[in-house]
RODO-2510 file (C-alpha; in nm, 4 decimals, decimal comma):
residues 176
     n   res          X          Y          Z
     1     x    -0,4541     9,2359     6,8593
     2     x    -0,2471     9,0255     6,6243
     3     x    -0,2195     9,2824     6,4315
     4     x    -0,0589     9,5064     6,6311
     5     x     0,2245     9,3125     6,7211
     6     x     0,2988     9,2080     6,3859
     7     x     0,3333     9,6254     6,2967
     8     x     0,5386     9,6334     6,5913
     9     x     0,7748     9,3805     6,5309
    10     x     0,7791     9,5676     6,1576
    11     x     0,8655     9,9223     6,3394
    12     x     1,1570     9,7359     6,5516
    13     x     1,2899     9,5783     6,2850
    14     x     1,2782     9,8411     6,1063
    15     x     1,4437    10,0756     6,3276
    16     x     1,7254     9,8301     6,3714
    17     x     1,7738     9,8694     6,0241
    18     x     1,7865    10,2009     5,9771
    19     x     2,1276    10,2421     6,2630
    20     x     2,2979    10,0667     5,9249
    21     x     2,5204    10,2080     5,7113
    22     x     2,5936    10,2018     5,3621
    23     x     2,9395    10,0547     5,2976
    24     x     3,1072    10,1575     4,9265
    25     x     3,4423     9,9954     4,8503
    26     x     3,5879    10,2531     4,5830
    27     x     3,8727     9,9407     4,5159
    28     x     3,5999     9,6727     4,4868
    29     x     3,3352     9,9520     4,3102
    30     x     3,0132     9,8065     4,5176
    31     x     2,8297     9,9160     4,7809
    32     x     2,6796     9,7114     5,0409
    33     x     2,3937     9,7899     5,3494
    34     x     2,5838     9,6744     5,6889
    35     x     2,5611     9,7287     6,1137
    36     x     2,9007     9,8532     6,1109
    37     x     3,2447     9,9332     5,9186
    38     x     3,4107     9,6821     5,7362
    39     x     3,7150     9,4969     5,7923
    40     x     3,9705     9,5621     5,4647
    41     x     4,2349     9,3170     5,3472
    42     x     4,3948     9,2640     4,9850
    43     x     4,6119     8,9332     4,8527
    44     x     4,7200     8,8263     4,5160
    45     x     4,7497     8,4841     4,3939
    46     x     4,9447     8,3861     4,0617
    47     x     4,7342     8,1014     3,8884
    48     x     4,7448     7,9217     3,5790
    49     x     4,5069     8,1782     3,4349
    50     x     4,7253     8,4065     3,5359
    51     x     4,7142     8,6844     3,8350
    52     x     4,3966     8,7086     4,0583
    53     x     4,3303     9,0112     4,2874
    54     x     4,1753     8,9182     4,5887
    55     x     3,9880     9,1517     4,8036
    56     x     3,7866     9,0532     5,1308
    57     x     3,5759     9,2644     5,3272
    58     x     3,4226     9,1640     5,6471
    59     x     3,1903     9,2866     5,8977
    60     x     3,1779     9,1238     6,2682
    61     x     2,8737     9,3380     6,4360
    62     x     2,7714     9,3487     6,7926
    63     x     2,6327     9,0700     6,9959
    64     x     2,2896     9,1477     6,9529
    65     x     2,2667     9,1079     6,5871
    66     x     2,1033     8,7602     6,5217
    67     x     2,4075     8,7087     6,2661
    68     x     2,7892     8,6806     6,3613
    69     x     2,9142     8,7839     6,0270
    70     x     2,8873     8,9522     5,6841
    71     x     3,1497     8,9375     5,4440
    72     x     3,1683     9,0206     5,0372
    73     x     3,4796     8,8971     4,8742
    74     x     3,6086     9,0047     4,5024
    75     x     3,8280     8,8539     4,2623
    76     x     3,9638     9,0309     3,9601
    77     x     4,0486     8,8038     3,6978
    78     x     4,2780     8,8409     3,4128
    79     x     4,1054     9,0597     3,1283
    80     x     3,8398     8,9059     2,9140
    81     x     3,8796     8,5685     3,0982
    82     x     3,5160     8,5332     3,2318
    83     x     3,3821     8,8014     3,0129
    84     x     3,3933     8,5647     2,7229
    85     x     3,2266     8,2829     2,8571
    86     x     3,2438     8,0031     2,5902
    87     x     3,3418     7,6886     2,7169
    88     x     3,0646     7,7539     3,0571
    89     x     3,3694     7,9199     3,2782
    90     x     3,1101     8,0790     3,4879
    91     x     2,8945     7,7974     3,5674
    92     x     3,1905     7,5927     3,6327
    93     x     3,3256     7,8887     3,8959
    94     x     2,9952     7,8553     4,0528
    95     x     3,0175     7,4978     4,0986
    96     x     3,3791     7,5102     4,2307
    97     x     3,2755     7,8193     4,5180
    98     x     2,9917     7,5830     4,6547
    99     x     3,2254     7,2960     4,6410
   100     x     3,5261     7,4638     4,8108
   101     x     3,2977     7,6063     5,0856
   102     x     3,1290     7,2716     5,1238
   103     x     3,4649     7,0836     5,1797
   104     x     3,6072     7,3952     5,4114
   105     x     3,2775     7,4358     5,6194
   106     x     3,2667     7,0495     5,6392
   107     x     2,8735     7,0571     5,5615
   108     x     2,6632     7,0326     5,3002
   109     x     2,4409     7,2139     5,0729
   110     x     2,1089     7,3164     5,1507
   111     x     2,0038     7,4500     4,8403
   112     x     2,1409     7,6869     4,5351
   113     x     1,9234     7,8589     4,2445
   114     x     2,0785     8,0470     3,9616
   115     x     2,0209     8,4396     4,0167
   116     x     2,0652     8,7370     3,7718
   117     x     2,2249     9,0653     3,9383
   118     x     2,1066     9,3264     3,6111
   119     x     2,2023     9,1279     3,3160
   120     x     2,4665     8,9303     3,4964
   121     x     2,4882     8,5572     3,6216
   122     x     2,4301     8,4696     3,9550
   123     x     2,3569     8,1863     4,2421
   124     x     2,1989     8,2098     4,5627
   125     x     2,3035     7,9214     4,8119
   126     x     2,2929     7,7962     5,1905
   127     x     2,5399     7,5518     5,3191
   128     x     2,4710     7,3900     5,6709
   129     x     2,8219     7,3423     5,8878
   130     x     2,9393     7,2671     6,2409
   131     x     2,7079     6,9539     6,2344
   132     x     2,4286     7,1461     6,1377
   133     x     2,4130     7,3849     6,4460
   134     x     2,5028     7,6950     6,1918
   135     x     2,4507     7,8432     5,8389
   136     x     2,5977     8,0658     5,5770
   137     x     2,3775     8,2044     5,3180
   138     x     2,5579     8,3192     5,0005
   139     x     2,5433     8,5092     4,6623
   140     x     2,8182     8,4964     4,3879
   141     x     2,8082     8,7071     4,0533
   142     x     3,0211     8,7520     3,7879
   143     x     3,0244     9,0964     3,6581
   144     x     3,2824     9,1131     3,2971
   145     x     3,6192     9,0028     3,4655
   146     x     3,4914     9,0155     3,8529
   147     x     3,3533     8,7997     4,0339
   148     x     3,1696     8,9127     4,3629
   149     x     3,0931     8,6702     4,6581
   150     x     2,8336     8,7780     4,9293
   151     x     2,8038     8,5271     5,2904
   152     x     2,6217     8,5936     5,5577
   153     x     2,6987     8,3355     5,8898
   154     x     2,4752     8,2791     6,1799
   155     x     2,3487     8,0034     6,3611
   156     x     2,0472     7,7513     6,2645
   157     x     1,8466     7,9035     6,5198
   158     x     1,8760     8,2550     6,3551
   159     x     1,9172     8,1481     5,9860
   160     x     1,5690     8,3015     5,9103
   161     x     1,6082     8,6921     5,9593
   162     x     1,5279     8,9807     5,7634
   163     x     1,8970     9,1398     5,8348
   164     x     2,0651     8,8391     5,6052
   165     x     1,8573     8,8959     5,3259
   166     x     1,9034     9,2778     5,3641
   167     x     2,2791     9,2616     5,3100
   168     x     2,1950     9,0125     5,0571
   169     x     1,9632     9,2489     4,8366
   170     x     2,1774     9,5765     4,9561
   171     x     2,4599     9,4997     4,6879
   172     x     2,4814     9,6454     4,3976
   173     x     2,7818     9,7622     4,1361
   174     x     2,9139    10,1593     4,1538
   175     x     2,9242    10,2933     3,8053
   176     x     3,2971    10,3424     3,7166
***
């Protein structure tokens, strides 16, 4: 009997997945699994390494989803800037996106391990905010000169679901 509710729950969660659609940004060249269309907006902000394109994309879905948002954000650096690597730029870009979400989320980090999208560097983290009642779960890699943020929001209560890690895993790099 166990049994077959466990395949059931596997059919319905499967068939909530498959009403998803597969988002491709031809600005940001990436492609993400999501419930619904994606929100667009573009910035640029003049820096001391000079200027950095900034791209968001979010997706609010319907109340029934057990998260309340998905978003993917890229920043094009200057050329060669990241690409080169020799004084640890990337881990130190890492460390300064967990930090900055930290101190904006006013929480504190659950846990980060270093990830590898293809041959690029990676991290995988989860921050606990709004005094621990909610979560986002994130990915960040650096691909040459971009650098591609994944988060995933939702409450404590529904921080363990199958749909984060979905749009987690779903992302992956268009050829250009």
């Amino acid at each position: 009997m166990k049994y077959f509710f466990i395949i059931g729950l596997l059919i319905a969660s499967n068939s909530l997945i498959g009403q998803w659609i597969e988002y491709s940004s031809k600005e940001s060249s990436f492609t993400v699994s999501v419930p619904f269309e994606m929100d667009y907006k573009e910035d640029i902000f003049l820096t001391e390494m000079g200027q950095i394109l900034f791209r968001s994309y979010r997706c609010t879905p319907g109340k029934d989803d057990r998260n309340a948002i998905y978003m993917v954000h890229h920043y094009s650096y200057p050329d060669s800037l990241l690409s080169l690597d020799t004084t640890g730029l990337i881990q130190d870009l890492f460390k300064a996106t967990i930090e900055e979400s930290v101190e904006n989320l006013v929480g504190q980090l659950d846990y980060s391990t270093d990830i590898q999208y293809q041959e690029h560097p990676g991290i995988l983290y989860r921050i606990k905010y709004n005094n621990g009642k909610a979560v986002v779960k994130s990915k960040a890699y650096v691909i040459e000169d971009e650098f591609y943020v994944l988060q995933v929001f939702a409450t404590v209560d529904n921080s363990i679901n199958e749909t984060m890690d979905v749009f987690l895993d779903s992302f992956r790099i268009d050829t250009r």
